[in-house]
N, C-alpha and C positions, 0 to 999 in steps of 0.2 A: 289317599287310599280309601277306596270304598269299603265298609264293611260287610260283613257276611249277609248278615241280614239284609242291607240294601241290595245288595244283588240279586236274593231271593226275590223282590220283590219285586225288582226290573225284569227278572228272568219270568216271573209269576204275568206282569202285566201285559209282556209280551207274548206268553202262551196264551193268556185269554182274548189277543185281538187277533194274534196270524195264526196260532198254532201252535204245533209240541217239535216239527221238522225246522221251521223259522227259529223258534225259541233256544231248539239246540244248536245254531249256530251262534245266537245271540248270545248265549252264554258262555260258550267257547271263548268268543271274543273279548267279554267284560272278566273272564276269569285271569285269560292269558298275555292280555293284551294285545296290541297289532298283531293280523295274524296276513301270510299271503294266502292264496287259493289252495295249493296245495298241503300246506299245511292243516285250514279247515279242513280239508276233506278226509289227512290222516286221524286229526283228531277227532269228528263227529263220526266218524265211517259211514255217512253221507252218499252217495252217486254223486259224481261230477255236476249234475244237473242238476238235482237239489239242492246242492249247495250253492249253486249258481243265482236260483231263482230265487231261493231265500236270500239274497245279499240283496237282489234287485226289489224286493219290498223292502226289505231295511233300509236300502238307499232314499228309495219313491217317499218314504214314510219319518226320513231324515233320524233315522235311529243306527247309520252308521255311517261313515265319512272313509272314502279310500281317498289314497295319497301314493305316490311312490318317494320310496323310501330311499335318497340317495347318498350310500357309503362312498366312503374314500376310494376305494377299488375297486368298489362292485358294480354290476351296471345297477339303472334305476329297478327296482320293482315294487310294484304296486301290491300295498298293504291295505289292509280294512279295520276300522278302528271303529267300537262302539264307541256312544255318545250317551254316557249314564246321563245326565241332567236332562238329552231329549224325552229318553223313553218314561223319568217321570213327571214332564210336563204331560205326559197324554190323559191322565185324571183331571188334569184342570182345565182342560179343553172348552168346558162350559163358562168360565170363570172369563177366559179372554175372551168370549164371545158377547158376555155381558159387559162386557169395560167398552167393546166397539160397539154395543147397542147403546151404551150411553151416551157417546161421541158424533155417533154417524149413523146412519139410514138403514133402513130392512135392507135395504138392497147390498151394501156393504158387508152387512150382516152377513147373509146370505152368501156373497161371494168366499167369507173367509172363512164360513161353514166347509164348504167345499175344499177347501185347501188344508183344513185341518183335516178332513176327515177321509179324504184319498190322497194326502201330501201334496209332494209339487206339482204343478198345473200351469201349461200355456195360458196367452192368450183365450185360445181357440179353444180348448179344453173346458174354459171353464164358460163360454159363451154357450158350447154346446151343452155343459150342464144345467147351467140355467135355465137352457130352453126344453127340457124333459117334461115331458107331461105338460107342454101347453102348445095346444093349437097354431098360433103366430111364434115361428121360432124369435129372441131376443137377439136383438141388431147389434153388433160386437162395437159400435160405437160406447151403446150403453154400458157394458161390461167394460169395456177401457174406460170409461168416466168416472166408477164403483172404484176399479183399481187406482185410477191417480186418486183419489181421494184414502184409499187405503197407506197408498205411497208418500201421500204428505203425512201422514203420520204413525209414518214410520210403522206400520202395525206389518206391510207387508215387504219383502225383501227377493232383489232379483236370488238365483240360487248361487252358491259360492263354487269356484270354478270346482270341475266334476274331478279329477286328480292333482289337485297341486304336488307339484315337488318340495320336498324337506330333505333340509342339504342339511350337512354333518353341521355343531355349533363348532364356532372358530372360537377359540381361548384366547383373550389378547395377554402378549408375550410382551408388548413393550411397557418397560420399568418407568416408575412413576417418580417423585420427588416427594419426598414424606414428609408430613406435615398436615394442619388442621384443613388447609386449602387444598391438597390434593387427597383426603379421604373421601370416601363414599360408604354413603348407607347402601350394608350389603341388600340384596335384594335375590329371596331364591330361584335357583335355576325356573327356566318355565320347565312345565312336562309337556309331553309328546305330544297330548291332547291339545295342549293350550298353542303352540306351537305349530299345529295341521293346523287350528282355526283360525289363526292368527295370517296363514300365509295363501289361506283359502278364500276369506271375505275380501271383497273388490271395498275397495275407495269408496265413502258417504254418495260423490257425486256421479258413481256407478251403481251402486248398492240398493236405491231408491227411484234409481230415475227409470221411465218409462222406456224411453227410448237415447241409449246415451250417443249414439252416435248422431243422433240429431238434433240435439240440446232439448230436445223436451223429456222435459222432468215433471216429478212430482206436483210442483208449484206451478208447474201450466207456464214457467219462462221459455220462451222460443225465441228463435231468433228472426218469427214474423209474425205479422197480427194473426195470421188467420192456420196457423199452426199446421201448413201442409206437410206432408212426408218429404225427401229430395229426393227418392227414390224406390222404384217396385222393390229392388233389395231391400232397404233399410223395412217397409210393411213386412214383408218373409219375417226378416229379421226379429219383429217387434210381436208377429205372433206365435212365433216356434221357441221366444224366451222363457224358460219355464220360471216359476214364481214359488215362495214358499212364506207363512205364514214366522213372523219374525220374533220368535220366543224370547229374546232380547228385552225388547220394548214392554212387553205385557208384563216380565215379571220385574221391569222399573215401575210400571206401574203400581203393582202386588205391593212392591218394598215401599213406596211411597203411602200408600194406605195404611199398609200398617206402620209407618215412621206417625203418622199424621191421629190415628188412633191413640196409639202409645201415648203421644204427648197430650189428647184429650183427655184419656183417664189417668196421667199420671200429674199434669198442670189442670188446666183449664182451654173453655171454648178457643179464648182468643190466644192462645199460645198456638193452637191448632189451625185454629184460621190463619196466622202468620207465616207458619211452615207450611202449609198447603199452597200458599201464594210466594215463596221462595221456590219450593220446587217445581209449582208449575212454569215460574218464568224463567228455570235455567235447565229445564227437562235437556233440550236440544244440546245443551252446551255436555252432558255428561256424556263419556267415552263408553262407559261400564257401570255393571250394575252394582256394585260394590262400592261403589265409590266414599269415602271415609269423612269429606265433609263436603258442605253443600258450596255452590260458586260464588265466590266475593261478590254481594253486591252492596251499591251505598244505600242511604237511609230514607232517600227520594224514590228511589228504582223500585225500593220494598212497598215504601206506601203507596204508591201510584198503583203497582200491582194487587194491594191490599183490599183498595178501596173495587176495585171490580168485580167484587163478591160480594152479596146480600151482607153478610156478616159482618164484611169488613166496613160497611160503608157507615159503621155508627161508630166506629173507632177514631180518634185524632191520633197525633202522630207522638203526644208521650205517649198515650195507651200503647201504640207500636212497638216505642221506645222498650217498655216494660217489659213489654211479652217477649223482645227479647233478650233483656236482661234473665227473665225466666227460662229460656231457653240457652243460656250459659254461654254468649257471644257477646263479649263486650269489642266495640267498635275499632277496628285497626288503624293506630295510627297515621299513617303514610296517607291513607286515601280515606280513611273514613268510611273502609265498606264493614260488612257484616258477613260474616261466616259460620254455620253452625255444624256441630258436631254430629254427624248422623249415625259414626261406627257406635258412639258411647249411649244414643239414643237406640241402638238395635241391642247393646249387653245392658242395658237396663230391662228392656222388654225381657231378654233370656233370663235373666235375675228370678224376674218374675212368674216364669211359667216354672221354672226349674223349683222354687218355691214355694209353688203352688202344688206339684207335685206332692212335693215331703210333706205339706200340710196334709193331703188327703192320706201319702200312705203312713206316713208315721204320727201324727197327731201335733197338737199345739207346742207342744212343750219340744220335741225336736223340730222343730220348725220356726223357733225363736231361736234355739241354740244355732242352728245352721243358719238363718238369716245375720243372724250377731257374726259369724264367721267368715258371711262372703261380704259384707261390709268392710270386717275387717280388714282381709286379705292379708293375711297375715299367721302366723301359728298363735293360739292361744292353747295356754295349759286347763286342765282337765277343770281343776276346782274354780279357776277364775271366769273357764265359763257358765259352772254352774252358779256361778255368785250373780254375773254379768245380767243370766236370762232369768233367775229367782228359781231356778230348776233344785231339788234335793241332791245334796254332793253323792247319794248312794245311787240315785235313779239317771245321773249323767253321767256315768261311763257308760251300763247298758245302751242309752237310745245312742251315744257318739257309736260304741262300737258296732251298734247294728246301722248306723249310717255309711262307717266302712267300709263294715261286712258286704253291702248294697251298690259301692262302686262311689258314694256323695263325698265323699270326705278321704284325705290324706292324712293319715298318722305315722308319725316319729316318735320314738322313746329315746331319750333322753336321760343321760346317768349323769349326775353331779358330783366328783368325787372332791369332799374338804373335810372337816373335821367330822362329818358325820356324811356317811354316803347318803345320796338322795336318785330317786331315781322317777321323773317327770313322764307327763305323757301330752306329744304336743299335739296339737292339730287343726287343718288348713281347708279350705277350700279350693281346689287344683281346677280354674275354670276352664281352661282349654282340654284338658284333657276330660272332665266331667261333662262337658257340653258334646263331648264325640261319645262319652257312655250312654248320653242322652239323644242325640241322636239314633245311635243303633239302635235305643230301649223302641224309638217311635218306628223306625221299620218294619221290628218286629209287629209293633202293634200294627201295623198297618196293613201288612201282610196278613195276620191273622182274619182282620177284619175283610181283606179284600175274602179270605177264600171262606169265611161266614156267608159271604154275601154271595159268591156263588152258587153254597151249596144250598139257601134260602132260592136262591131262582129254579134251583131243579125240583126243588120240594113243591109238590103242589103243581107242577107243569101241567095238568091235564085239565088245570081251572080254566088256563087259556085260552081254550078249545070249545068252554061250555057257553054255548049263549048266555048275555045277559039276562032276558027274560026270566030262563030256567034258573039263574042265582039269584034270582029276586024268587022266586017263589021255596026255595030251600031255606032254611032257618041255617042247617049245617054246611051248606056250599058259601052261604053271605058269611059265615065264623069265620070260614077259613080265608075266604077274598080278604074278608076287612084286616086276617090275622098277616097276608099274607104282603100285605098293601102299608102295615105299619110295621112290619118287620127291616121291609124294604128303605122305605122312608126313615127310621131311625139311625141303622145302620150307613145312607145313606149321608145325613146329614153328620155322624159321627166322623164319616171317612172326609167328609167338606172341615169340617175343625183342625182335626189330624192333621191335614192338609196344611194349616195354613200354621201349626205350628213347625213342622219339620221344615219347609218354609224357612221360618225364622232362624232353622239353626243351620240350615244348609245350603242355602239361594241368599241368604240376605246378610 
């Protein structure tokens, strides 16, 4: 369930790229969930048309997914379902474009520029973009060579069929035989969302490949040397496909970065170097971006992958060994591979930021007692923590109960009744539900910051207009440029931070 706050913020990001007409549909939908046509249009009181059109950039711009909905008795109809996690990757639009400039070519670059920034795109589409503004239009050869190269990794993805159906879930009715071998780790229902995506995205060897009816794919396999079409169809075909920029991949990438930092500053180089070289070599093998630990591999698989990085190549194989003894993977019996834990390496990082927090707003002294607490995990009483962090037993109830009062901390009182009544006051660290106070704490801030930085771009609009030269000779037009240029940049690079913490507690 999304918080208040986050939807402000999706509905905010969305006003600022399409509009206030788009936005009020977008919101409708993230408010109420699945919604059909006619229902939008009761609820935004809309024109048929508008509401129409606004779906159709939502769709183009993959910020909404229609499905048809089909009940037990009802016929099918087609519903519209926002996509919170798409509309806030659109801030980090820059972030995936620089992971594919490190990867791959201006030209690639470039292609996935385009795809981010007017959504799904043919072939065709994006040939004829490329070729704006230049004299010799570019040979859609070219442009298909950018794309398989985009396709091999995975950066870009055919689109997911345009209505999938979602059939009612079937409960299974048949009785089990009870016992340790026929239990199952429950596992919660999907929601709706997970469920349209789930039944919307085509097969790995559909998803990524160029032209699937032809077997050329990604990786340039065909099934002739010289990789002809079999057909004028199958060409139509392969340039009316449209394409869309694959949010997936980039933010495995994001988690992998930050899994790979984390263990920089919280071990060392070559712990980091190891994990970097595990998950570059089973990137392909993970399903999801979530995924809780890294893929078994043996201790030859690691080092071999080790050694092909500057870092690694000064490393022997106990140094390996070690690092990841450091990284809290001791070697599985049966096969002798390596496994590391990436969910425990992402609540470490939240530890820390959450931490880092209460240091700045509440001071040293609640910021040991709270550190002593989520370590613990556990209730401790009032006096034993202030013994634990050398805190004054008069000045630790204040900072716990203003840690409370603030949403960090869980308190129980506690009455002992024996020969003399006693009456305790315990208290916890509640991480999952502390990490979603924290959460919504950064929307807001995010939110705020975004509509700062708005109202910084209207202020001063009429600099824009001024020739250079004439702000070079103003002592008071160059105050406000320079004021107006560091406002922007700060703010700026505040919201690039922000970013990669809500990240951590919400993608990763």
């Amino acid at each position: 369930m999304v918080s208040e706050y986050g939807l402000k913020l999706a509905v905010h990001l969305i006003t600022t790229h399409f509009g206030n007409i788009v936005a009020n549909v977008c919101e409708n939908l993230l408010r109420k969930g699945p919604l059909t046509l006619d229902q939008l249009i009761r609820f935004t009181e809309l024109k048929r048309e508008q509401v129409k059109n606004s779906l159709l950039v939502l769709v183009q711009h993959n910020c909404v997914q229609p499905f048809q909905n089909q009940q037990q008795q009802d016929a099918a109809k087609t519903e519209y379902m926002a996509l919170f996690d798409n509309i806030l990757h659109r801030p980090r639009f820059p972030k995936f474009l620089d992971i594919v400039s490190r990867k791959l070519d201006d030209e690639c670059v470039e292609l996935l520029d385009g795809l981010l920034r007017n959504g799904r795109l043919t072939l065709q589409q994006m040939a004829d973009r490329a070729s704006e503004g230049k004299e010799n239009p570019v040979a859609i050869d070219v442009v298909r060579e950018s794309l398989c190269k985009l396709l091999a990794g995975q950066y870009v993805e055919r689109c997911p069929a345009p209505e999938p159906v979602l059939f009612p879930v079937v409960e299974e009715t048949t009785t089990r035989k009870r016992g340790a071998k026929s239990a199952k780790i429950f596992q919660p229902p999907l929601t709706i969302e997970q469920r349209v995506l789930e039944v919307s995205v085509a097969g790995e060897s559909i998803r990524f490949s160029l032209t699937a009816d032809t077997g050329f794919n990604a990786d340039r396999e065909t099934n002739s040397d010289d990789c002809p079409m079999t057909s004028v169809e199958d060409a139509v075909k392969e340039e009316l496909t449209p394409w869309r920029a694959n949010f997936e991949e980039f933010m495995r990438h994001l988690r992998h970065k930050a899994l790979i930092e984390n263990v920089r500053t919280r071990l060392d180089e070559g712990a980091a170097t190891i994990l970097s070289a595990i998950l570059d070599a089973t990137r392909t093998a993970e399903r999801k971006v979530k995924v809780q630990n890294s893929v078994p591999l043996s201790l030859e698989a690691i080092f071999t992958e080790v050694v092909k990085s500057e870092n690694g190549r000064t490393m022997t194989i106990d140094r390996v060994k070690a690092s990841l003894v450091q990284l809290g993977c001791p070697s599985r019996v049966p096969d002798d591979s390596y496994t590391i834990d990436l969910k425990n390496i992402i609540e470490l990082a939240r530890n820390d930021e959450v931490e880092s927090i209460v240091l700045k707003r509440y001071g040293p002294y609640a910021y040991r007692m709270f550190r002593l607490l989520s370590k613990a995990n556990c209730f401790l009483e009032t006096d034993k923590i202030a013994e634990s962090t050398l805190v004054e037993k008069k000045e630790a109830p204040r900072l716990l109960h203003g840690l409370w009062k603030d949403n960090y901390l869980h308190m129980e009182k506690l009455q002992v009744m024996a020969s003399k009544q006693s009456r305790f006051v315990m208290w916890k660290v509640n991480k999952p539900q502390l990490w979603d106070y924290v959460l919504d704490e950064m929307y807001h801030a995010a939110l705020n910051l975004n509509l700062r930085l708005g109202l910084e771009q209207e202020k001063d609009v009429e600099l824009l207009s001024v020739p250079l030269d004439k702000i070079n000779e103003s002592k008071s037009l160059q105050k406000k440029f320079e004021r107006r240029r560091r406002v922007r940049l700060l703010l700026g690079s505040s919201l690039m931070k922000l970013d990669d913490a809500l990240m951590l507690f919400h993608d990763f």
